[in-house]
C-alpha positions as protocol buffer text, in pm:
chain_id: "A"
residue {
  index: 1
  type: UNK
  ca { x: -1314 y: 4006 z: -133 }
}
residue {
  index: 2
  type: UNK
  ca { x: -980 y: 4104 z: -297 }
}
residue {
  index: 3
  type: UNK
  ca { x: -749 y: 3835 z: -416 }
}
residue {
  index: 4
  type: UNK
  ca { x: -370 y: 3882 z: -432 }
}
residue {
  index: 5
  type: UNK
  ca { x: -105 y: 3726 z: -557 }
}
residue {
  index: 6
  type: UNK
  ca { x: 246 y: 3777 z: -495 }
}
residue {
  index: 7
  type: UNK
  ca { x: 559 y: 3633 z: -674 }
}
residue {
  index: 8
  type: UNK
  ca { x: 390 y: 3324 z: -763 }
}
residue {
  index: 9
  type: UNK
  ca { x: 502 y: 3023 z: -1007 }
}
residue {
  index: 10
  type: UNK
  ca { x: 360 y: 2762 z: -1132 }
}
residue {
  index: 11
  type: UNK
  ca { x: 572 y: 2452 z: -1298 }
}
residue {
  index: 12
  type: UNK
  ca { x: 462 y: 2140 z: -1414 }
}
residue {
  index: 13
  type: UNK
  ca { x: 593 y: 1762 z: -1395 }
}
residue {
  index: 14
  type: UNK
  ca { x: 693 y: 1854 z: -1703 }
}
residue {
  index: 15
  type: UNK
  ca { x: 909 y: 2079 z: -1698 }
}
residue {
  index: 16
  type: UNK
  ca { x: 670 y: 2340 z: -1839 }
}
residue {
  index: 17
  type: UNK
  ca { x: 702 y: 2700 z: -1693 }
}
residue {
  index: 18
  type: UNK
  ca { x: 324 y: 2801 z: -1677 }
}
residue {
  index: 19
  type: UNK
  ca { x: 369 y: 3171 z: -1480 }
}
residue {
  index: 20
  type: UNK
  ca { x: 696 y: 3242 z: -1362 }
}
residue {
  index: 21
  type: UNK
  ca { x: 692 y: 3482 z: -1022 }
}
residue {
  index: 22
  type: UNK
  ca { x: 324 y: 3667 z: -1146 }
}
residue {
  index: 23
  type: UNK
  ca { x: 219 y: 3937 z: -901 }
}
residue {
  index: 24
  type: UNK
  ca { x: -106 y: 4161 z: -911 }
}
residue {
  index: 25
  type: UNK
  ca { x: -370 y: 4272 z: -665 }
}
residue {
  index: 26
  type: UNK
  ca { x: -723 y: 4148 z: -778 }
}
residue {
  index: 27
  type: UNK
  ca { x: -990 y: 4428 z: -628 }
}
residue {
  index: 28
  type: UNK
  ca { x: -1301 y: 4361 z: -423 }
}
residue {
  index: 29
  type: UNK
  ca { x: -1667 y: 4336 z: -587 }
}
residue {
  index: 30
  type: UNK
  ca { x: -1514 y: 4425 z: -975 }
}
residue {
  index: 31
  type: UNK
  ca { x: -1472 y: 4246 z: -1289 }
}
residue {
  index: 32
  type: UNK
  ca { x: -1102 y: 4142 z: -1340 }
}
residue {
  index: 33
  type: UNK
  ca { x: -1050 y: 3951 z: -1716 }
}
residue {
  index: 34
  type: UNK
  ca { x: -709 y: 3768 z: -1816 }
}
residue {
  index: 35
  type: UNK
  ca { x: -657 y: 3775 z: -2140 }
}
residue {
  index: 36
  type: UNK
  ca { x: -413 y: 3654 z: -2380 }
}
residue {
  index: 37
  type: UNK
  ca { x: -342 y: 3387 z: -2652 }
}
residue {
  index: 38
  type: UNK
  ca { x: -359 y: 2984 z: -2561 }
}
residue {
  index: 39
  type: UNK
  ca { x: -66 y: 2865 z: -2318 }
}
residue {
  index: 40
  type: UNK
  ca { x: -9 y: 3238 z: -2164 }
}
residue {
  index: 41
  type: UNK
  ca { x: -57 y: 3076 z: -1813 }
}
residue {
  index: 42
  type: UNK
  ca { x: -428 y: 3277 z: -1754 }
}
residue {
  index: 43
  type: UNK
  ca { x: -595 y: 2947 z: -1679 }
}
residue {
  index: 44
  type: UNK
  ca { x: -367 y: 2792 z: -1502 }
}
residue {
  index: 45
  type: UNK
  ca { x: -325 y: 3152 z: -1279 }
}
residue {
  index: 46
  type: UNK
  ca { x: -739 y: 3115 z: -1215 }
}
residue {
  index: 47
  type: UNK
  ca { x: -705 y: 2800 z: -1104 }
}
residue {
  index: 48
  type: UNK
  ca { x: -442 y: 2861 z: -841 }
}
residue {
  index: 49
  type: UNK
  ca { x: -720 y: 3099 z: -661 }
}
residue {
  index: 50
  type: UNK
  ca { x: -905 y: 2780 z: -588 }
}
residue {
  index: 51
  type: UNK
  ca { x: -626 y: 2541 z: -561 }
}
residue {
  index: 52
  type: UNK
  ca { x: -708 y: 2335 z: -822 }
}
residue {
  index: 53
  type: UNK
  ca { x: -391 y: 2383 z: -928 }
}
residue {
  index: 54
  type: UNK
  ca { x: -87 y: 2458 z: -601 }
}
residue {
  index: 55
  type: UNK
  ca { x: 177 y: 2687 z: -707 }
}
residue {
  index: 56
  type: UNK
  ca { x: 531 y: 2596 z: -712 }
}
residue {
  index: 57
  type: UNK
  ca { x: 653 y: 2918 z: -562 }
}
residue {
  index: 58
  type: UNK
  ca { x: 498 y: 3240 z: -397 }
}
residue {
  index: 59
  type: UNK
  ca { x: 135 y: 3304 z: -236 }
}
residue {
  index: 60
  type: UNK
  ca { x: -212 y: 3383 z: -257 }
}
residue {
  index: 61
  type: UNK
  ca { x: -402 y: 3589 z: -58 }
}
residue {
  index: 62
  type: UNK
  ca { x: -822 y: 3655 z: -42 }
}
residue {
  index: 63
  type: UNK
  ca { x: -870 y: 3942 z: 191 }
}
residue {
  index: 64
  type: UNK
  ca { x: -491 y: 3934 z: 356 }
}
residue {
  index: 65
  type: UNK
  ca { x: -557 y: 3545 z: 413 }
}
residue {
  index: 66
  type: UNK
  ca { x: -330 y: 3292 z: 292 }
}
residue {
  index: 67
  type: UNK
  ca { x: -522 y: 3044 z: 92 }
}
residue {
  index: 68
  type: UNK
  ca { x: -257 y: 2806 z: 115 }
}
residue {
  index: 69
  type: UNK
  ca { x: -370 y: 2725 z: 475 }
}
residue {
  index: 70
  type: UNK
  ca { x: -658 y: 2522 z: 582 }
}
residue {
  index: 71
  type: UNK
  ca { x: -851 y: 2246 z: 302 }
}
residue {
  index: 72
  type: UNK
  ca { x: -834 y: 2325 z: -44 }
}
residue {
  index: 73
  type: UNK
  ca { x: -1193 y: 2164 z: -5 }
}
residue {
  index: 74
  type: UNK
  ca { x: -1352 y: 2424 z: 179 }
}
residue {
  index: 75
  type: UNK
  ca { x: -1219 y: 2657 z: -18 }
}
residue {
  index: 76
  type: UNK
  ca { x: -1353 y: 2512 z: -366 }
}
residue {
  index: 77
  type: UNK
  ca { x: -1720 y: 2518 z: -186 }
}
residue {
  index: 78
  type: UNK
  ca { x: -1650 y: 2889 z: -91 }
}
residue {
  index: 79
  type: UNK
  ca { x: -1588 y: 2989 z: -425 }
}
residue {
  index: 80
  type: UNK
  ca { x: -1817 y: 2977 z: -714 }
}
residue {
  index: 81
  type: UNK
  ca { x: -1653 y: 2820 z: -1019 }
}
residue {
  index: 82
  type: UNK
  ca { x: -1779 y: 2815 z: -1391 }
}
residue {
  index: 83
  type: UNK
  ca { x: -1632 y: 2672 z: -1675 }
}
residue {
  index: 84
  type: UNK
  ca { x: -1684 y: 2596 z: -2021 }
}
residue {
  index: 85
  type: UNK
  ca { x: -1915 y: 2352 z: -2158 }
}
residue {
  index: 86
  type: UNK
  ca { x: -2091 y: 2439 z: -1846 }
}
residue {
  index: 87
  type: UNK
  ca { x: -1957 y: 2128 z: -1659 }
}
residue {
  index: 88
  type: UNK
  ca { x: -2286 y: 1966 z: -1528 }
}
residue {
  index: 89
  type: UNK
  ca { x: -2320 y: 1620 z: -1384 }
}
residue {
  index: 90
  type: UNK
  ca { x: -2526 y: 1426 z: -1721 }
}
residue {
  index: 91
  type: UNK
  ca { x: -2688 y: 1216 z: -1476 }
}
residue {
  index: 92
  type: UNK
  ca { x: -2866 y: 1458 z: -1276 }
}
residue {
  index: 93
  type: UNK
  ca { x: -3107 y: 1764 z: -1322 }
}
residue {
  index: 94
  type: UNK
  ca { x: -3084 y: 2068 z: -1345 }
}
residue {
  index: 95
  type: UNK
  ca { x: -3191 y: 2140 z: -1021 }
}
residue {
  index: 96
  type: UNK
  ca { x: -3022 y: 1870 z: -835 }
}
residue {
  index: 97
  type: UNK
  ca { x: -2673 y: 2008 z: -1056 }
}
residue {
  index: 98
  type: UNK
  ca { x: -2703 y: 2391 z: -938 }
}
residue {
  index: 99
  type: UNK
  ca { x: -2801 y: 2265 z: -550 }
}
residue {
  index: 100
  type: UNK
  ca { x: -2510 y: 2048 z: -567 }
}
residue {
  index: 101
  type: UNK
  ca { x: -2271 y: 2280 z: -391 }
}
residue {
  index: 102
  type: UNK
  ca { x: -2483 y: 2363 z: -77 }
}
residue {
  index: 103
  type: UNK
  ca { x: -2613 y: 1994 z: -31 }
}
residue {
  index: 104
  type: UNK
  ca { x: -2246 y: 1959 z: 10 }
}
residue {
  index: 105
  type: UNK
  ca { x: -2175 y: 2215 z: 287 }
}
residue {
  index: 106
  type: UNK
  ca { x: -2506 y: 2017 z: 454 }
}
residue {
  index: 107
  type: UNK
  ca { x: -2797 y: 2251 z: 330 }
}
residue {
  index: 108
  type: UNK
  ca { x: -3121 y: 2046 z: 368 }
}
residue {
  index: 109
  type: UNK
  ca { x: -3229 y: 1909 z: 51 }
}
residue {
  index: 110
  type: UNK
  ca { x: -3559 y: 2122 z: 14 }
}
residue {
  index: 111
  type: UNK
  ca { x: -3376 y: 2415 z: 130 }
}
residue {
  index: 112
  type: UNK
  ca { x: -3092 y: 2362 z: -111 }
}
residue {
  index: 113
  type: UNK
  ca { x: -3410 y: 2317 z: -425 }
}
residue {
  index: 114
  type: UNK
  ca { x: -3573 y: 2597 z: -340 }
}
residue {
  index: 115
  type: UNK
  ca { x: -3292 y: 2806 z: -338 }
}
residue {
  index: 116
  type: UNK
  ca { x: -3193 y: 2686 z: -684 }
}
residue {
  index: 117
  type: UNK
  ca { x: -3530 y: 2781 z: -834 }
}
residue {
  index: 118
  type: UNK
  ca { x: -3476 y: 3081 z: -706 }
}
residue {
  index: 119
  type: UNK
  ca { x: -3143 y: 3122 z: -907 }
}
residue {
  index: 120
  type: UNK
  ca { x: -3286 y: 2994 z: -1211 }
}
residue {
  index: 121
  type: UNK
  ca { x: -3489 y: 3324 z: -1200 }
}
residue {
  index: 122
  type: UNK
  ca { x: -3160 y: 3499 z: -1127 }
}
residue {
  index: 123
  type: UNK
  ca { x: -2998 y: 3384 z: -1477 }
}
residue {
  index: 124
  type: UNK
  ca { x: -3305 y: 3421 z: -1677 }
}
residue {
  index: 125
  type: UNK
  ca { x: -3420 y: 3035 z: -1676 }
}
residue {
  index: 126
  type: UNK
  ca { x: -3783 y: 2953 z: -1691 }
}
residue {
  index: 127
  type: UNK
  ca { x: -3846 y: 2694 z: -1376 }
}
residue {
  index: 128
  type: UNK
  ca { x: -4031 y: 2477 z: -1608 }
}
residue {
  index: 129
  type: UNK
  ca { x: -3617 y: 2327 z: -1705 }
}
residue {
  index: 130
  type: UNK
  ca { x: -3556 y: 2259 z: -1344 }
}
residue {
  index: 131
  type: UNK
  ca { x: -3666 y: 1862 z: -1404 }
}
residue {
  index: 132
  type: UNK
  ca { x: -3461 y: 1839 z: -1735 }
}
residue {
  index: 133
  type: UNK
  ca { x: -3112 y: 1691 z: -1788 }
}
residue {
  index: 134
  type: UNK
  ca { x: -2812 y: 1845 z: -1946 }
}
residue {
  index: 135
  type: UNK
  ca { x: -2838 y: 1710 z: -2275 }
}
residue {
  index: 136
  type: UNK
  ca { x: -3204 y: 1803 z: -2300 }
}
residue {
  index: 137
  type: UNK
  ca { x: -3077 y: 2207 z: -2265 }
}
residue {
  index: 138
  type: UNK
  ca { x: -2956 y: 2406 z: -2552 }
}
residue {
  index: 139
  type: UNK
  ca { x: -2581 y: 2509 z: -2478 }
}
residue {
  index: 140
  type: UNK
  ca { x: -2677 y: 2916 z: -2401 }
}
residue {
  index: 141
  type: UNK
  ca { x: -2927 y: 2729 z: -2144 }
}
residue {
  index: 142
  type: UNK
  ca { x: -2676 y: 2500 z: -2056 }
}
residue {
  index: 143
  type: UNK
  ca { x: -2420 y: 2771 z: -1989 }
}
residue {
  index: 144
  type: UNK
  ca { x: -2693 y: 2969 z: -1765 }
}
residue {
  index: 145
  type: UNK
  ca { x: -2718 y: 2684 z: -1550 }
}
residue {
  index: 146
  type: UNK
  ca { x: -2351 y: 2662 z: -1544 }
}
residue {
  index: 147
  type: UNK
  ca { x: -2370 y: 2999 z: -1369 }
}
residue {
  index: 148
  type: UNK
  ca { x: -2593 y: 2927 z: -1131 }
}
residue {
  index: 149
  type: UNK
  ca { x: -2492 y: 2630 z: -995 }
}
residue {
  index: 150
  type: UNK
  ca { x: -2182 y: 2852 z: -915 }
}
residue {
  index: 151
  type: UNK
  ca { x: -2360 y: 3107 z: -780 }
}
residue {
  index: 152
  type: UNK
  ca { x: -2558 y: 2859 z: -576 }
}
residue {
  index: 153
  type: UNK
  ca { x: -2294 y: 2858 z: -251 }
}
residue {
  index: 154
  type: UNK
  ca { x: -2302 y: 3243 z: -257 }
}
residue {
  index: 155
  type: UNK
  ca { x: -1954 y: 3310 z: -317 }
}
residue {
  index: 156
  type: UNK
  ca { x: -1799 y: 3603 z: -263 }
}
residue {
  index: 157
  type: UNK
  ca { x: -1570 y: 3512 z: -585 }
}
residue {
  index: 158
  type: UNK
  ca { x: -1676 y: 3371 z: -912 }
}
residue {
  index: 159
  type: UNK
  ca { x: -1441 y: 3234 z: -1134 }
}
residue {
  index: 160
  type: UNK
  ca { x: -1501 y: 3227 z: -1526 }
}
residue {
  index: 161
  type: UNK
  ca { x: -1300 y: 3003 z: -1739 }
}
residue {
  index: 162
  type: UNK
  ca { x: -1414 y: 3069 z: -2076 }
}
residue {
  index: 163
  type: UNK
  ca { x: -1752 y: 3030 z: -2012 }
}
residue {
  index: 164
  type: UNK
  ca { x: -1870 y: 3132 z: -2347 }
}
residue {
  index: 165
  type: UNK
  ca { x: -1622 y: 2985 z: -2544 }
}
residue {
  index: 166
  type: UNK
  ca { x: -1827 y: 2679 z: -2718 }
}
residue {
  index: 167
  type: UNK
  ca { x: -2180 y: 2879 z: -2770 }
}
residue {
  index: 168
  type: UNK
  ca { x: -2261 y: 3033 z: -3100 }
}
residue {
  index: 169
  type: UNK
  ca { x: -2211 y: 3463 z: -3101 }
}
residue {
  index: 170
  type: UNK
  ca { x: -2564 y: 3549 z: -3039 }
}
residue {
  index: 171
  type: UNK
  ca { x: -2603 y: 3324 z: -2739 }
}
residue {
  index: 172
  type: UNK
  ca { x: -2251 y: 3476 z: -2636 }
}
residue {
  index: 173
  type: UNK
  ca { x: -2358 y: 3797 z: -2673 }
}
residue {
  index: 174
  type: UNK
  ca { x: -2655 y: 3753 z: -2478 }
}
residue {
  index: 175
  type: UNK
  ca { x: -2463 y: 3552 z: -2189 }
}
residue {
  index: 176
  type: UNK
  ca { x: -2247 y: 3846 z: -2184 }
}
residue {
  index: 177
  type: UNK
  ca { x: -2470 y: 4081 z: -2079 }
}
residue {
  index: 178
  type: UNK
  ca { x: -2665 y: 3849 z: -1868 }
}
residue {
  index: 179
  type: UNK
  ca { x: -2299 y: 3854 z: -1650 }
}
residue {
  index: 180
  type: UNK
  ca { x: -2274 y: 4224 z: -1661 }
}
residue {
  index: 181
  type: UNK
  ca { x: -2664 y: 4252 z: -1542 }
}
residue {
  index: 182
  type: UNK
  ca { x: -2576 y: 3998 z: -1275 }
}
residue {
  index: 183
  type: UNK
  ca { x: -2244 y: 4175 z: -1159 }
}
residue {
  index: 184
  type: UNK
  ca { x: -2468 y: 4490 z: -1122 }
}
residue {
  index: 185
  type: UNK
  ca { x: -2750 y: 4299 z: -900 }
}
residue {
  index: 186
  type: UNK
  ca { x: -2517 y: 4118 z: -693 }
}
residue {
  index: 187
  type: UNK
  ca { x: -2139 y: 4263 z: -664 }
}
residue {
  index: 188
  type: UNK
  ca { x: -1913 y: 3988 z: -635 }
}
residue {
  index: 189
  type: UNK
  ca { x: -1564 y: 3952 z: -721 }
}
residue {
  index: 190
  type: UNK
  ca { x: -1530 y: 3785 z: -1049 }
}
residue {
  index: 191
  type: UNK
  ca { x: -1205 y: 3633 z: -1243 }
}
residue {
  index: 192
  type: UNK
  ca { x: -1319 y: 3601 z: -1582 }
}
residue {
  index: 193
  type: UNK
  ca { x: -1046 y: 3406 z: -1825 }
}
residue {
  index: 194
  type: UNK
  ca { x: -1125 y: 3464 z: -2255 }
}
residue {
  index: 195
  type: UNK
  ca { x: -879 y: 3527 z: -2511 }
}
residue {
  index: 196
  type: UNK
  ca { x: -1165 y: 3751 z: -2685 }
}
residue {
  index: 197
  type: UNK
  ca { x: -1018 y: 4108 z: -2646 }
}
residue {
  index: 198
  type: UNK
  ca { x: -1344 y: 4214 z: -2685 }
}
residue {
  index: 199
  type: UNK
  ca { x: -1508 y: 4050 z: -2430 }
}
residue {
  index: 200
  type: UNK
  ca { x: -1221 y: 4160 z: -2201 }
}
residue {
  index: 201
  type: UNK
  ca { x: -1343 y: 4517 z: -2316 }
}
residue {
  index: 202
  type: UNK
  ca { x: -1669 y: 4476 z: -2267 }
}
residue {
  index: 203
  type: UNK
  ca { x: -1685 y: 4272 z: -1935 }
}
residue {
  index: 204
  type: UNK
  ca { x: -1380 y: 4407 z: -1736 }
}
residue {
  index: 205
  type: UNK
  ca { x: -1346 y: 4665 z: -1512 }
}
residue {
  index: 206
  type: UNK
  ca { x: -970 y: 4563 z: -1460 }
}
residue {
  index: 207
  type: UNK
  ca { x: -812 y: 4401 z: -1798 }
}
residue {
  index: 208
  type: UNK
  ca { x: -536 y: 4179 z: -1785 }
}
residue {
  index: 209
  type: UNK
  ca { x: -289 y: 4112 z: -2090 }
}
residue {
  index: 210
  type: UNK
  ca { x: -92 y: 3823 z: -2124 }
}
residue {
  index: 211
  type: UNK
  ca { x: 181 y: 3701 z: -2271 }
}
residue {
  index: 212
  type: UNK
  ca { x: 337 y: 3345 z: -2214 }
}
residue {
  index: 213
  type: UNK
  ca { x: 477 y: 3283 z: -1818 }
}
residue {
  index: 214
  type: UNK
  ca { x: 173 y: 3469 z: -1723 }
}
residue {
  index: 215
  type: UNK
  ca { x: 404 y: 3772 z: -1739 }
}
residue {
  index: 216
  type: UNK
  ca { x: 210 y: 4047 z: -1742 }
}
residue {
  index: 217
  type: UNK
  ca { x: 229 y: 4293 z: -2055 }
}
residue {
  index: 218
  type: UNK
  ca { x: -23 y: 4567 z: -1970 }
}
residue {
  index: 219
  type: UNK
  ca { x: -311 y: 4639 z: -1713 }
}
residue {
  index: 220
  type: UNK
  ca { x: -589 y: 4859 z: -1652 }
}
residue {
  index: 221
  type: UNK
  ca { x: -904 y: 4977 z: -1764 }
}
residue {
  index: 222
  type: UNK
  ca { x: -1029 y: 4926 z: -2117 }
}
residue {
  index: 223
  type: UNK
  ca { x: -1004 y: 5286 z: -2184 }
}
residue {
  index: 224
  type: UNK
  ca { x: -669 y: 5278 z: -1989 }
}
residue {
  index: 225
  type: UNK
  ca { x: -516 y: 5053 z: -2238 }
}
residue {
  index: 226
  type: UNK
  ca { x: -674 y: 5214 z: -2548 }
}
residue {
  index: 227
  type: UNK
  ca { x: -552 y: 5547 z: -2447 }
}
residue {
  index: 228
  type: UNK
  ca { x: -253 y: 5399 z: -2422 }
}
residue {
  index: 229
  type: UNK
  ca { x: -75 y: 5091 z: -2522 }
}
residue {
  index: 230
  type: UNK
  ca { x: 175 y: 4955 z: -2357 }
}
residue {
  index: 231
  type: UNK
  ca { x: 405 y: 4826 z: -2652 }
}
residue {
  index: 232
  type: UNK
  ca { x: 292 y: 4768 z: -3061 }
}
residue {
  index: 233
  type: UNK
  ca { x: 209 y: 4415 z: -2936 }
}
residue {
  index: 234
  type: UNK
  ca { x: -71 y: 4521 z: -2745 }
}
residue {
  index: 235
  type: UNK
  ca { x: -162 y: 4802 z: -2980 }
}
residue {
  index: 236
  type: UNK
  ca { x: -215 y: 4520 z: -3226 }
}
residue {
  index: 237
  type: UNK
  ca { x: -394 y: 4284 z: -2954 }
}
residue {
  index: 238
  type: UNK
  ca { x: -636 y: 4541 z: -2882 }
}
residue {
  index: 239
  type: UNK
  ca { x: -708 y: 4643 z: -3252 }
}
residue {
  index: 240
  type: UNK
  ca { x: -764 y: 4316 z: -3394 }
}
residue {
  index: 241
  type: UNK
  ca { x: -1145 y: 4250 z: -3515 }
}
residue {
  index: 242
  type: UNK
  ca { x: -1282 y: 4539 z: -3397 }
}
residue {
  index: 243
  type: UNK
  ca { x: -1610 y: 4679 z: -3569 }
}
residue {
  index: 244
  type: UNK
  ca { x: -1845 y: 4773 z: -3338 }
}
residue {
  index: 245
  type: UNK
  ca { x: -1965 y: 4964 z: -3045 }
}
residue {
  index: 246
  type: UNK
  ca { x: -1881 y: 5322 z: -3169 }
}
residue {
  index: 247
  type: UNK
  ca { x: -2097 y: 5579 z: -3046 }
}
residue {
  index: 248
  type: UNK
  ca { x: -1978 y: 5909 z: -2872 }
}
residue {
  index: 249
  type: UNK
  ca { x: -1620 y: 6058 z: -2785 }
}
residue {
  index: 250
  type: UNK
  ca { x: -1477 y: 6058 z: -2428 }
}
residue {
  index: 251
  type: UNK
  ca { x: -1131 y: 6223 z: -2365 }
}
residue {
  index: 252
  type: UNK
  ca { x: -894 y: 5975 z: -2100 }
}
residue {
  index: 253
  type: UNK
  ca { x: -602 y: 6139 z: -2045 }
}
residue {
  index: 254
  type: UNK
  ca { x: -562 y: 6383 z: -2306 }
}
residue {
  index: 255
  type: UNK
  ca { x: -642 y: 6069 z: -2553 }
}
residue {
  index: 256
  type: UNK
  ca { x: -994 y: 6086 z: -2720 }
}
residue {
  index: 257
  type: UNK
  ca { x: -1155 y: 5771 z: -2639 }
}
residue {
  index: 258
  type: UNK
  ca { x: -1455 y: 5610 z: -2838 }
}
residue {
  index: 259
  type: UNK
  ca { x: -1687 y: 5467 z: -2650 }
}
residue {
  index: 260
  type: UNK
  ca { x: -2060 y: 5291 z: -2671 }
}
residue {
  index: 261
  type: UNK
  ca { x: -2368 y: 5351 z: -2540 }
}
residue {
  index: 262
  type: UNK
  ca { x: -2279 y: 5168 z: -2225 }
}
residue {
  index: 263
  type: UNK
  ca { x: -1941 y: 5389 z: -2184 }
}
residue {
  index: 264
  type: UNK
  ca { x: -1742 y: 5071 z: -2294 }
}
residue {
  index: 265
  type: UNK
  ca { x: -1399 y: 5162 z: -2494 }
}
residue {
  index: 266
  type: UNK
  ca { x: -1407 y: 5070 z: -2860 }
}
residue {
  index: 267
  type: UNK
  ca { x: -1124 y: 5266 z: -3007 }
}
residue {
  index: 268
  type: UNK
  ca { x: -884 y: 5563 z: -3001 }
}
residue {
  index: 269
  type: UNK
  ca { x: -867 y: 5863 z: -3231 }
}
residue {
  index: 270
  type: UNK
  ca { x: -524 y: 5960 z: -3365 }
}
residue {
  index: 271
  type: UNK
  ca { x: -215 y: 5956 z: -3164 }
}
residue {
  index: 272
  type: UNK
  ca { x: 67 y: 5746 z: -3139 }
}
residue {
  index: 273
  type: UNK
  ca { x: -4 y: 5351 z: -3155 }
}
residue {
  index: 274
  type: UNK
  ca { x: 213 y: 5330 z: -2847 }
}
residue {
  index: 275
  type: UNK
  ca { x: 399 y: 5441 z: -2558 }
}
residue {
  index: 276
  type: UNK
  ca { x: 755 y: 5493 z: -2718 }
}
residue {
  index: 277
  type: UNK
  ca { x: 678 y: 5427 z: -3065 }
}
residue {
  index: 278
  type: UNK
  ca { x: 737 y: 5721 z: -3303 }
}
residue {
  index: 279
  type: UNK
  ca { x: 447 y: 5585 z: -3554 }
}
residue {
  index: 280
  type: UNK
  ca { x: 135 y: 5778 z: -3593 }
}
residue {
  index: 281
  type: UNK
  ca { x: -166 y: 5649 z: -3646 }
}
residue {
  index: 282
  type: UNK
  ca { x: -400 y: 5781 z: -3896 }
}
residue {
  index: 283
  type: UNK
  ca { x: -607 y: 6024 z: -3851 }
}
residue {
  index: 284
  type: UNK
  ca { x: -1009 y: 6003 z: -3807 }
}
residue {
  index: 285
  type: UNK
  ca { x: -1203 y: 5801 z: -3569 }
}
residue {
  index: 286
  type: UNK
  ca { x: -1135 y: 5449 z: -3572 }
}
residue {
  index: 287
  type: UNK
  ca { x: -1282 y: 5165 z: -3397 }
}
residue {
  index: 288
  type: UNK
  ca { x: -1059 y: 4895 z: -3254 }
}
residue {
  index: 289
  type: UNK
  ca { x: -1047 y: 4704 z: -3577 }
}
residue {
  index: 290
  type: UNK
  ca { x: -936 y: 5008 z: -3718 }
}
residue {
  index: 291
  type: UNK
  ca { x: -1219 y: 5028 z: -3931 }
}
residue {
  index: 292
  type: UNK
  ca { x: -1369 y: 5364 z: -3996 }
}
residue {
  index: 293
  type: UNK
  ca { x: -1651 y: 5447 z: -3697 }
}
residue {
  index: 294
  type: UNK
  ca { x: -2000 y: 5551 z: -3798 }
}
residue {
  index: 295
  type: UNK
  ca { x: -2098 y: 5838 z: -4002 }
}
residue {
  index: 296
  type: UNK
  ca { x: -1726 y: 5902 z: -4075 }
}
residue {
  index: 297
  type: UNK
  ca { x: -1514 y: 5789 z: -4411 }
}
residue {
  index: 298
  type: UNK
  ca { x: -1221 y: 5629 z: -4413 }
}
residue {
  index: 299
  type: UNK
  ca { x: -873 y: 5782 z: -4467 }
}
């Protein structure tokens, strides 16, 4: 399902101007990632798809449908939602939390279980955890069930929010390319929120950048945006931290791209640093930290 939104704004009681008249067309069965610093409106944008929050101004559309019509209800249940800290119910298990969903849209308890067994195996959970509470889960396994649960409803859209926010880098890593195995086995439409430019790169098909007003500075594909920057403040986004991934060249237009074994963008090769800007970069293969890639030395 493709989700599009057009001219939309979002302010508070407040007075706080969260995304100020944000427009972009979210494509069917793809990874889309927002990403940007805290209090660039991302969250508050992923949100509106499931009317958790209601914009002030403009409208959302899934599939040419106006969300804004019929019960915000039904449309939560329709729409898988993760979060981070995983968001389970303490007081119930881990079966009972990921069937939660279809016992509400009247699925027979027994059917609801055994389907939620079944997506235990999905995320790479042992059944064995299916009688345990939250707090007797690690958070990686915690997160896992997080994802199930909102897979559980089979939505044709997942939203992320910073899943993998509060879980150590190894687990992270891992959870990351759990979601990429699962996009690949089941094609849904997933919103995924970070302000990780590298796991933008490395999960989105479609990135994102933000700045504050949800006004959007640059979007495209990883390789899209390293090939070409939009502005130094993105050439800086994108090159901050970088150090790994570098494998083999691929040329996006006319730019030489590097790339890792999975094809995923992790730097540029000489050229400018941005559309417009008159300052070189140095030459030599660089990752997007700008450190020196593999097997060459640095300038």
């Amino acid at each position: 399902m493709s989700i599009e939104f057009r001219g939309v704004s979002k302010r508070f009681p407040d007075g706080t101007l969260a995304v100020d008249n944000f427009s972009l067309k979210i494509p069917s069965r793809s990874i889309t990632v927002f990403v940007g610093s805290s209090g660039c409106g991302k969250t508050t944008l992923l949100r509106m798809i499931n009317r958790m929050v209601e914009p002030s101004d403009g409208r959302i559309f899934i599939d040419d449908a106006d969300i804004s019509v019929g019960s915000p209800v039904a449309l939560r249940r329709r729409i898988g939602y993760v979060m981070q800290n995983s968001g389970l119910l303490p007081h119930r298990k881990v079966i009972d939390n990921v069937a939660t969903v279809p016992r509400l849209n009247g699925v027979p308890r027994r059917d609801a279980r055994a389907a939620a067994l079944k997506l235990l195996d999905t995320v790479g959970l042992d059944r064995s955890l299916a009688a345990r509470y939250p707090s007797q889960l690690s958070g990686g396994q915690q997160q896992r069930v997080g994802v199930a649960r909102g897979l559980a409803a089979n939505p044709n859209i997942l939203l992320m929010d910073e899943p993998f926010g509060a879980v150590d880098p190894i687990v992270r890593a891992e959870l990351q390319t759990e979601t990429l195995r699962l996009q690949r086995e089941l094609d849904k439409t997933v919103v995924f929120v970070t302000h990780d430019i590298d796991e933008a790169f490395l999960l989105g098909e479609q990135v994102v950048i933000l700045q504050k007003g949800g006004r959007i500075v640059q979007q495209g594909t990883p390789a899209e945006i390293l090939a070409n920057p939009a502005n130094d403040f993105v050439a800086e986004f994108v090159g901050a931290d970088r150090g790994r991934r570098v494998l083999r060249i691929e040329n996006v237009d006319g730019v030489d791209i590097v790339v890792d074994e999975d094809g995923r963008p992790a730097g540029r090769i000489g050229g400018s640093r941005a559309r417009g800007s008159s300052t070189e970069a140095k030459a030599g293969v660089r990752t997007t930290s700008g450190a020196p890639a593999q097997g060459e030395r640095a300038s």
